[in-house]
C-alpha positions in Angstrom: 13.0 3.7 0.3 10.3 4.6 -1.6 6.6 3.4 -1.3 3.6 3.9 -4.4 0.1 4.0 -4.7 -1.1 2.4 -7.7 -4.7 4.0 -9.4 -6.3 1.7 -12.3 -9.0 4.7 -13.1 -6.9 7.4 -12.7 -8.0 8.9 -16.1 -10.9 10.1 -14.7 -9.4 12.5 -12.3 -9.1 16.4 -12.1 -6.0 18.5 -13.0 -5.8 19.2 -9.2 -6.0 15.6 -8.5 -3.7 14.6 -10.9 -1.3 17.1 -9.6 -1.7 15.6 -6.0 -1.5 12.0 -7.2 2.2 12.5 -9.2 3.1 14.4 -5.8 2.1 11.2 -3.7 3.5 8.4 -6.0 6.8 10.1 -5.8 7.0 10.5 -2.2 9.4 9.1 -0.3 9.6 7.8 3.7 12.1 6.4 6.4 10.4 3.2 7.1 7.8 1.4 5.4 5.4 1.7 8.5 5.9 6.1 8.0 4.5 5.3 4.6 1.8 3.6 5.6 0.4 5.5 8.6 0.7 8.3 5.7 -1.5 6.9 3.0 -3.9 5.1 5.0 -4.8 8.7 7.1 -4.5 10.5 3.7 -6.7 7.9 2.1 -9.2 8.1 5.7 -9.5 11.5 4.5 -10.7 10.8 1.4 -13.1 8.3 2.5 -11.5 4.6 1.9 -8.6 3.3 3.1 -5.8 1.3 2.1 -3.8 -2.1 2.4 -0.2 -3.0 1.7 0.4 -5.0 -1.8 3.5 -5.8 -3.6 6.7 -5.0 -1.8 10.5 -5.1 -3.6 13.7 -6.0 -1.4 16.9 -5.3 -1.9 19.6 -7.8 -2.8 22.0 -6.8 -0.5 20.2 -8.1 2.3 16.5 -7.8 1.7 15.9 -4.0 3.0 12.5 -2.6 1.1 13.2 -0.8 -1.4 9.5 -0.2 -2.5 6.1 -0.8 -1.0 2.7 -0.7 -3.4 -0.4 0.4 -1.6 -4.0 -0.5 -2.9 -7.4 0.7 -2.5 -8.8 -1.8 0.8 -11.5 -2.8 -2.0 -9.1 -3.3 -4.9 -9.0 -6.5 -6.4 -8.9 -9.7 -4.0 -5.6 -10.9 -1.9 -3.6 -13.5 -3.5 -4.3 -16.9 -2.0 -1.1 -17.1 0.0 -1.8 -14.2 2.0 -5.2 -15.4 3.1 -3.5 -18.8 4.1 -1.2 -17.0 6.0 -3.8 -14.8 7.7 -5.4 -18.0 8.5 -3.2 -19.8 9.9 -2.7 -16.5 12.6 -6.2 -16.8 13.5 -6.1 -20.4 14.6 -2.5 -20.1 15.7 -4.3 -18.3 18.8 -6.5 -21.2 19.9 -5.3 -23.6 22.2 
């Protein structure tokens, strides 16, 4: 299972980070919440954190085969994930 962090501006990075970032894309985890835990306290570190994006499932019987990772502020969530995150909230109040 492997899990990737995708970087829109990466061209403005260092030798050193670019070293580090082909290192992390390529890194690979026994379960998609090791992955996770990793980039998020990696990313911590680095002052931002992260949140889970795209995901790609196996057709054998839908085990993740990859997880993307984006920057917390990247972009905005696509609409059925806020519906669904919505529908949590209120599923609480009774």
């Amino acid at each position: 299972m492997s899990f990737h962090s995708q970087d829109e501006n990466f061209g403005n990075q260092t030798l050193e980070d670019s070293s580090e970032y082909e290192r992390m894309i390529q890194m690979t985890f026994s379960s998609e919440e090791d992955g996770y835990e990793f980039f998020n306290s990696f990313t911590r570190h680095k002052g931002f954190s992260v949140r889970k994006g795209k995901v790609r499932r196996s057709s054998n019987g839908g085990d993740i085969t990859c997880r993307h990772f984006f920057c917390f502020k990247q972009g905005t969530r696509q609409p059925m994930f806020l519906k669904n995150m919505a529908n949590k909230k209120r599923g609480h109040e009774h």
